[in-house]
Structure formats: structure tokens, C-alpha cells
C-alpha positions in Angstrom: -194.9 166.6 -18.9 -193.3 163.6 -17.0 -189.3 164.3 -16.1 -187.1 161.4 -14.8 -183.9 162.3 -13.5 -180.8 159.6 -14.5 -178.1 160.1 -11.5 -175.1 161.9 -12.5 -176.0 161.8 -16.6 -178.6 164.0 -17.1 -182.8 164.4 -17.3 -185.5 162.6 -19.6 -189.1 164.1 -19.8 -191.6 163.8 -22.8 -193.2 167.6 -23.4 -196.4 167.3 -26.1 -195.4 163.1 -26.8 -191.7 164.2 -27.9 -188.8 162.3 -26.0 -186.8 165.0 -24.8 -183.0 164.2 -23.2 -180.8 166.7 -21.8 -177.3 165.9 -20.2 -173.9 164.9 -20.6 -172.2 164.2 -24.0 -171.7 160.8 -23.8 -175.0 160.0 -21.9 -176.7 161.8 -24.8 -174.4 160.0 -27.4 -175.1 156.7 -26.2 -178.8 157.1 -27.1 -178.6 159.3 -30.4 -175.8 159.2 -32.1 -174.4 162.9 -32.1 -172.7 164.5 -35.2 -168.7 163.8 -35.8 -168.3 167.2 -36.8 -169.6 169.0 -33.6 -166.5 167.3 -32.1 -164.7 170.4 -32.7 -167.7 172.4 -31.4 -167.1 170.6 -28.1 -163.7 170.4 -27.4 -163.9 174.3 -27.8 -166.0 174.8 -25.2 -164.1 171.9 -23.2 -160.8 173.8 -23.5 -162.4 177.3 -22.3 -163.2 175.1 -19.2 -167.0 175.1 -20.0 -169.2 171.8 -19.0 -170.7 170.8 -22.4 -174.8 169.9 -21.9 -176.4 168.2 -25.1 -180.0 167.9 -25.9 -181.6 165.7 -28.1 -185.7 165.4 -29.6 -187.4 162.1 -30.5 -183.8 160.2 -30.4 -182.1 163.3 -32.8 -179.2 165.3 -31.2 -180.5 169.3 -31.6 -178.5 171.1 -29.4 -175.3 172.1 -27.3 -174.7 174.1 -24.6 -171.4 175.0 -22.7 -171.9 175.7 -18.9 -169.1 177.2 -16.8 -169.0 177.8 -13.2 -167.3 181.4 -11.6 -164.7 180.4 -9.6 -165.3 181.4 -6.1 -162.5 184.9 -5.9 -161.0 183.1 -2.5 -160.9 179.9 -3.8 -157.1 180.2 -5.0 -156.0 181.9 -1.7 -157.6 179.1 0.5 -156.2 176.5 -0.9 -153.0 178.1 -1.2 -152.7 178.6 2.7 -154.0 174.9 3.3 -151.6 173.6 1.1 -148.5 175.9 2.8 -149.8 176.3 6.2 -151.2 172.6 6.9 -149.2 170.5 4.4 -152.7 169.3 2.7 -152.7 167.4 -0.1 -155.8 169.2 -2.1 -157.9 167.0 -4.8 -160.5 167.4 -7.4 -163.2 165.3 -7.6 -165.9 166.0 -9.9 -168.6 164.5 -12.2 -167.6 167.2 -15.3 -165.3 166.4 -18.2 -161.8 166.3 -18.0 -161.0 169.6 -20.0 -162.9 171.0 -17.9 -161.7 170.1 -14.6 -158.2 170.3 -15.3 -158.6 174.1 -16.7 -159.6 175.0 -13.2 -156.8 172.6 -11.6 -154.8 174.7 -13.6 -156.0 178.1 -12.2 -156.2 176.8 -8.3 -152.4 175.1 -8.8 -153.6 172.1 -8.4 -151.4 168.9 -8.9 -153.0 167.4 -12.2 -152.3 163.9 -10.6 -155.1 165.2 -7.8 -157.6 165.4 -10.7 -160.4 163.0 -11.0 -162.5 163.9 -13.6 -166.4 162.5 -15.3 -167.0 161.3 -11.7 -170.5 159.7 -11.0 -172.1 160.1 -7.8 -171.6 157.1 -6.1 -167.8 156.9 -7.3 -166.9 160.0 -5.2 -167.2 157.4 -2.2 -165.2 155.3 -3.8 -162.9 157.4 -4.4 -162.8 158.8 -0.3 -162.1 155.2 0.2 -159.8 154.4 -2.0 -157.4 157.3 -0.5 -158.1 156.2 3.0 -157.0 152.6 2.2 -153.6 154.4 1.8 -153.8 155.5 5.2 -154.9 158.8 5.3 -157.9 160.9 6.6 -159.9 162.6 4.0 -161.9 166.2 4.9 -164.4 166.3 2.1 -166.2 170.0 0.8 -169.2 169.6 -1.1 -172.8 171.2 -1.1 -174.7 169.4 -3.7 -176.7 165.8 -3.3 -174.1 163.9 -5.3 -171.6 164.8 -2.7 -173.3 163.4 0.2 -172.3 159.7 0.3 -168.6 160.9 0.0 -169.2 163.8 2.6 -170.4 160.3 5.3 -167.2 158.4 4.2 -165.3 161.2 4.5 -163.5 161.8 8.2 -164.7 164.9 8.7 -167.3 166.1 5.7 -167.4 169.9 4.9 -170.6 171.4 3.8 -171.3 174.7 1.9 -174.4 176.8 3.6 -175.6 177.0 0.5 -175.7 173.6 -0.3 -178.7 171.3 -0.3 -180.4 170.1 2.8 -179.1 166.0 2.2 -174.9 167.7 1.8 -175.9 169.8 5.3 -177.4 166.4 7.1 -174.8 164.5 5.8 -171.6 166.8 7.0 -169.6 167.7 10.1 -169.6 171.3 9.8 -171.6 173.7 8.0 -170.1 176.5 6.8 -172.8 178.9 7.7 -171.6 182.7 5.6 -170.9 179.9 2.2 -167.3 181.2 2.3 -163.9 179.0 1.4 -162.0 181.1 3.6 -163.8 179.9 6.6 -162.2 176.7 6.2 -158.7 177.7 7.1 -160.4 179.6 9.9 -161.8 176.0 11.0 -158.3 174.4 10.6 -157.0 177.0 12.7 -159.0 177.5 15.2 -159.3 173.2 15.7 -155.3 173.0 15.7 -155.1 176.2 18.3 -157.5 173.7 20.3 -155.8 171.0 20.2 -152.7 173.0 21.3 -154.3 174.4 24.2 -155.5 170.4 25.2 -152.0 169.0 25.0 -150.7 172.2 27.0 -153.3 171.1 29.8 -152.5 167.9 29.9 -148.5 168.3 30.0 -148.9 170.8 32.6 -151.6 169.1 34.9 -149.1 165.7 34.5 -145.8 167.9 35.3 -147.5 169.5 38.3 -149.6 166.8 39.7 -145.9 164.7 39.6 -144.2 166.9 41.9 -146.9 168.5 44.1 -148.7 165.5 45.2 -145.1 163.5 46.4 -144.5 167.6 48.3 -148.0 167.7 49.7 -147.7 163.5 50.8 -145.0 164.1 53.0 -142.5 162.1 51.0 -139.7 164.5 51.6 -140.4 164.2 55.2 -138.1 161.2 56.2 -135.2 162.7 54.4 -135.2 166.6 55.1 -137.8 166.5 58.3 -139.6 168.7 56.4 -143.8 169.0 55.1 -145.8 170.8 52.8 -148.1 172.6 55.2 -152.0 172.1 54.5 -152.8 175.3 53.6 -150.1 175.6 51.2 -150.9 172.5 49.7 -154.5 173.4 49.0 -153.4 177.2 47.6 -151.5 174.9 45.0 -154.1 173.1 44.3 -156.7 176.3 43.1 -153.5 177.3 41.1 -153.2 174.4 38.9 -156.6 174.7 38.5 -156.2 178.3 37.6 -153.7 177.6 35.7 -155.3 175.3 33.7 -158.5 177.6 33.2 -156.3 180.6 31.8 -154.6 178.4 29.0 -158.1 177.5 28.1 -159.2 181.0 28.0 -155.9 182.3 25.8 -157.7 180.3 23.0 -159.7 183.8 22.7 -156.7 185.7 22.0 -157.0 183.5 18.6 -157.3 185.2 15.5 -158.5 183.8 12.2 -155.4 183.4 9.2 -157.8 186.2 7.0 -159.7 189.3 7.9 -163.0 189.8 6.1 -163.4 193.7 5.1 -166.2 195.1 3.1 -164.3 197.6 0.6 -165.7 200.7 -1.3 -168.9 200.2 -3.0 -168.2 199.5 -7.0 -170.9 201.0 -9.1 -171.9 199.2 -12.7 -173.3 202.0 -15.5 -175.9 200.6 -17.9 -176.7 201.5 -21.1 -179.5 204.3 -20.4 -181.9 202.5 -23.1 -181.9 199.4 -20.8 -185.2 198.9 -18.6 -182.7 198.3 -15.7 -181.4 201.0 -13.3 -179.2 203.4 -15.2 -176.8 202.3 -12.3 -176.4 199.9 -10.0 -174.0 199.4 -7.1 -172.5 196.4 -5.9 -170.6 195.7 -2.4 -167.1 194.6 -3.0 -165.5 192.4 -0.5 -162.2 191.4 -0.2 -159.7 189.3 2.3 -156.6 190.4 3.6 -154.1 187.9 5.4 -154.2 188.8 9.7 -151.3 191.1 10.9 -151.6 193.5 7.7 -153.0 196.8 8.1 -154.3 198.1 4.9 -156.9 201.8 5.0 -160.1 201.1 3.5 -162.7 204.1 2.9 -165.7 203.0 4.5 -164.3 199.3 5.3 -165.5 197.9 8.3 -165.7 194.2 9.4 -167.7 191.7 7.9 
């Protein structure tokens, strides 16, 4: 069969001579008419939060299909601490319906005026643009191809380690272990940086300002007095030091969540099923840093 894929609307191929089309609603309605009264049908599946896919044979609409995504379990949490922590203004952008997008806007507390919705792939750059022509820097996640050109425009561009090879190429950072919590990690550990920068640089300026007029000899017209050599160059290997230890306190930095693996959760199957009569699962959860909570078997992850 021959398959061509049309960018952010769907796929074409022809299987045994029959035209076969499969994608969006309104791609697939713009070709074949679809039926008024699977409307209803749709808007169902819309308002669950599910992404509707039709299908249509020879130029005759066949078939509909809602598609939903799970919602990564840290998803809510992340943003939550971005949005308190960082004073973040967190957006939507994504190529599936509106129902859709806004039902999980919704769930994540997101601001439905941060919601753009039915966005084609080379829009999401637009977009990235259009919020950095009202002066502010963008940090784009995505891990799919269509994110790409929005993850360059972006100021820094975020991608999943689970994303395609073009997202990776494309991004500043990779999030290697595919986990949203690891990007409040990244904001904190890149603002405990920056700390530790400005702290070297306001106490290199503050020392090097009163040491070097001491060790010059400046005072020496007024109070017949001088910085001896060797004292001077002790001083010197202590703002050095000095500035080497606030470097190194950056390792007393600890990430805003602690990743524990819990108890092991253990899924019972119907015997008659040709699966495993059981099955077990490792569980993990995220707890915020300072809280001690006893885990059986937890360790760190």
C-alpha cells in the first residue's frame, strides 16, 4: 500500500485500490462529508477529553474513534510548584480539539485563557513568537516532531527522553529518566547556580575593593602604616578559597521532590485469562524534600 502523511491532519494510503483517510474530524470532513447526526457521537467523546480520529473508505466516512492520553500522575504537582515556587505563567499548546484540551486545563488548573487548542505544527512557533513579542522568554516541553520548530524558537526548549530523535536535536535539555518532576529540579538547581554566581561576584568586588587599596600602601601616608607582603598574599589564597567553597555549597543542594519506589502493587487476573494469574507492578511516588514519610521497602530512585 502507499501511505502519505498530511502534517498535523492525519494519514492517506490506498490498501487493495481503496482510498483510505484517517485523521482529524474536520480534515476528514473536508473531504467526505461526515454524518450530522454523529455530532452527538463526537462531542461525547470530546467532553470525556478524548481526541476524536475519523476514518473514511473511497470518499465515505466509516468510522470514529476517541483517543485519550493518561495524564502523567506528576503532571499536576509540577506545574503546581512552577506556578507557586517560580511565578510561571504555564500554557497549553496543542494540535487536539478544544474539548479536549481544555478538560485536561481543567484537571492541571490551568488558566483557560493559557489554552490554545486544534494547533498545527508550524503554528506552535508562531505562537512561541507571538508571546515573546510581549516580552517574555518562553521554556517550551515537548517530545514529538511537531514540537520541534517551537522547541528552536523557544529560549530554552525542553525535551522528553522519550521523545523523538528531531524534539532531542532540537532542545536544550533532555530530560533523560522522561519525568515532569525533573523540571522543577532543573529550575532549581539553575536558580541555586545563579545564586552561587552573583554571591562570587559580590564578594570577589567587596573584597578586591578594600584589599587591594590595604595591600597598595594607600593607608600609608595617612597612618604610616602597610600591609605586610606576606599578609597580603595569605589574603589573596583566602578570597580565592573563599570563592571556591561557595561554589562547592551548591552540593549541599537538594532537589524540591524526592523520588521513592513504594511497595510493590500486585494486579489479580481472571484465572481463565492466558496472562499471568498475577502480575506485579512497581509503584512510585514523589514526596516534597524535608518530609519524612516510612516506606516498606522504599529506597531511592
Amino acid at each position: 500500500y502507499q501511505r502519505r502523511v498530511h502534517g498535523g491532519k492525519g494519514m492517506s494510503c490506498s490498501v487493495d485500490g481503496n482510498v483510505v483517510l484517517v485523521g482529524s474530524v474536520m480534515w476528514v470532513n473536508e473531504i467526505c462529508h461526515i454524518p450530522s447526526w454523529v455530532n452527538n457521537y463526537i462531542e461525547d467523546m470530546q467532553e470525556k477529553g478524548q481526541t476524536v480520529v475519523a476514518a473514511s473508505v473511497d470518499g465515505k466516512a466509516c468510522a470514529i474513534f476517541g483517543c485519550s492520553d493518561t495524564l502523567k500522575h506528576e503532571a499536576r504537582q509540577c506545574l503546581s510548584f512552577l506556578k507557586e515556587d517560580f511565578g510561571l505563567r504555564v500554557c497549553i499548546v496543542s494540535g487536539d480539539n478544544r474539548r479536549a484540551v481544555e478538560h485536561v486545563a481543567r484537571i492541571l488548573e490551568i488558566d483557560l485563557s493559557d489554552v490554545y487548542s486544534e494547533v498545527l505544527p508550524s503554528q506552535k512557533a508562531d505562537i512561541v513568537k507571538r508571546i515573546q513579542g510581549l516580552g517574555g522568554k518562553v521554556a517550551m516541553v515537548g517530545d514529538g516532531i511537531n514540537d520541534s520548530p517551537a522547541l528552536a524558537q523557544a529560549e530554552l526548549g525542553i525535551a522528553l527522553g522519550a521523545g523523538t530523535d528531531v524534539a532531542i536535536e532540537s532542545a536544550d535539555v533532555v530530560l533523560i529518566r522522561n519525568n515532569l518532576f525533573d523540571i522543577a529540579s532543573m529550575m532549581s538547581l539553575a536558580k541555586a547556580t545563579m545564586l552561587r554566581i552573583r554571591l562570587n561576584f559580590v564578594w570577589a568586588l567587596a573584597y578586591n575593593i578594600i584589599a587591594i587599596p590595604l595591600a597598595s600602601g594607600m593607608l600609608f601616608p595617612f597612618m604610616k602604616w602597610q600591609l605586610p607582603p606576606i599578609v597580603g598574599s595569605v589574603a589573596m589564597i583566602v578570597s580565592s578559597l573563599t570563592v571556591l567553597c561557595c561554589s562547592l555549597s551548591l552540593k549541599l543542594w537538594k532537589p524540591p521532590f524526592k523520588y521513592r519506589v513504594g511497595s510493590q502493587m500486585t494486579v489479580f487476573i481472571d484465572e481463565k485469562s492466558p496472562l499471568l494469574s498475577n502480575t506485579s507492578y512497581n509503584t512510585f511516588e514523589a514526596i516534597p524534600s524535608g518530609v519524612s514519610i516510612n516506606t516498606p521497602n522504599a529506597s531511592p530512585f
